[in-house]
N, C-alpha and C positions, 0 to 999 in steps of 0.2 A: 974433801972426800967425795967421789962421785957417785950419784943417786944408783940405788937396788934396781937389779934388771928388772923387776916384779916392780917396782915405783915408776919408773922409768916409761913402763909400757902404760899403767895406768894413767899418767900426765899426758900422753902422746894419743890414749884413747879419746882422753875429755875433750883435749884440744878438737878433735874430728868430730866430738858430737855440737862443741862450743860453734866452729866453723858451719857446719850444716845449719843449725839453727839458725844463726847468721844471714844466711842464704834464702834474697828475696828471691830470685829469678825461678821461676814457675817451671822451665824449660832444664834444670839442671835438679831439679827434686825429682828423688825416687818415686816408684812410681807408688807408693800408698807413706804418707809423713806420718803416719801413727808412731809406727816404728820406734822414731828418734825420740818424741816426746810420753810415749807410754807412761812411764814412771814418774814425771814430771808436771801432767798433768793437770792436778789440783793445787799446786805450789806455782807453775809459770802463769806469772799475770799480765806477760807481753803479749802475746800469743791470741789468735782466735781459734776457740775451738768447736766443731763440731759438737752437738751432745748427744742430737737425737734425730730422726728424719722418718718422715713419714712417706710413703712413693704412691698414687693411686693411677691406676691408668684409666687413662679418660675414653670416650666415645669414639675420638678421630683415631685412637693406636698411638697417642702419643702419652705424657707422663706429666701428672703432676708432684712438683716435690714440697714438701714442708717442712724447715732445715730450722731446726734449732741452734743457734752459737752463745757460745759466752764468751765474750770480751773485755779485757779493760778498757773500758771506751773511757775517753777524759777530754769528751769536746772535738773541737772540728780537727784540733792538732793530731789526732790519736783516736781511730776507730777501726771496726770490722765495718769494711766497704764493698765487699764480695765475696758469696762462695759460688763455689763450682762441682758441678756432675763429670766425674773422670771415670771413664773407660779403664779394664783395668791393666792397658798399655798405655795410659798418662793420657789419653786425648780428653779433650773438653767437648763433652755431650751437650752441657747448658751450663748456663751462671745466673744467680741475680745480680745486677750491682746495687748496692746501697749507698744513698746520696746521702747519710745521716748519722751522726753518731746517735747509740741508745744506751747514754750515761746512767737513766733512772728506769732500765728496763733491762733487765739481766736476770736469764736468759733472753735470746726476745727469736720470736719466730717468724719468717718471712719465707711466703712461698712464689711458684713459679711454675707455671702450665704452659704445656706446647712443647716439653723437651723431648726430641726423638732418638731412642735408643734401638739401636740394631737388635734383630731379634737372637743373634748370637751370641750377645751380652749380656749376662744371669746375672751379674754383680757391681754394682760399680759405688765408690767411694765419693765423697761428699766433703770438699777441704772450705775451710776459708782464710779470708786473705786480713792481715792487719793494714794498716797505711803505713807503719812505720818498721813492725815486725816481718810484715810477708808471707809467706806461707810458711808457716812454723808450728802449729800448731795439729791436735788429735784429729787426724782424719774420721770418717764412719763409713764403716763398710757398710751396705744393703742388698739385701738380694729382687731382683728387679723379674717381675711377671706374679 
């Protein structure tokens, strides 16, 4: 017996958010990944997510940020090793990279001064990366000035 149109498209939706997820490559993710994992959020423990960001602007007109993540960090095999300041047409304004898993510090906050943001730019989002997940996880929108 062949699957309900109504089932059919449901199977074929998951597959596309399953595939996205999927999806390390930086350069093929929409331009804000909230999006895909909204709902999934507090349940996905692959993923790194964004949780909070604080933006201050410094003396020179550039930007400091102080970016909250939670991760399932589990050791050198499996960690959040970067987030990034995106433009909200996908460019990368600034990153940290982190050299370390923080398996006994979750949330853990690390920041990052000197990033310079056009003055055109009101908004910009705040992703981070897994080692093994990729960017999959709750982006954070902020408003920048």
């Amino acid at each position: 017996m062949p699957p309900q149109p109504r089932r059919r498209l449901l199977v074929l939706a998951l597959a596309a958010v399953v595939a996205a997820a999927a999806c390390t490559d930086s350069s093929t993710l929409p331009e804000t990944t909230s999006a895909v994992n909204e709902d999934a959020s507090q349940s996905d423990t692959t993923c790194a997510d964004v949780i909070d960001v604080v933006v201050s602007r410094e003396a020179s007109g550039t930007y400091r940020f102080d970016v909250t993540v939670r991760s399932a960090d589990a050791g050198q095999e499996k960690y959040a090793d970067l987030w990034q300041v995106r433009a909200p047409d996908g460019t990368v304004l600034g990153e940290r990279v982190l050299t370390h898993p923080h398996v006994d510090e979750q949330p853990f906050t690390r920041s990052q001064s000197g990033i310079s943001i056009p003055d055109s730019i009101t908004v910009a989002s705040v992703v981070a990366r897994d080692t093994v997940a990729g960017f999959c996880g709750e982006a954070f929108e902020v408003a920048i000035r």
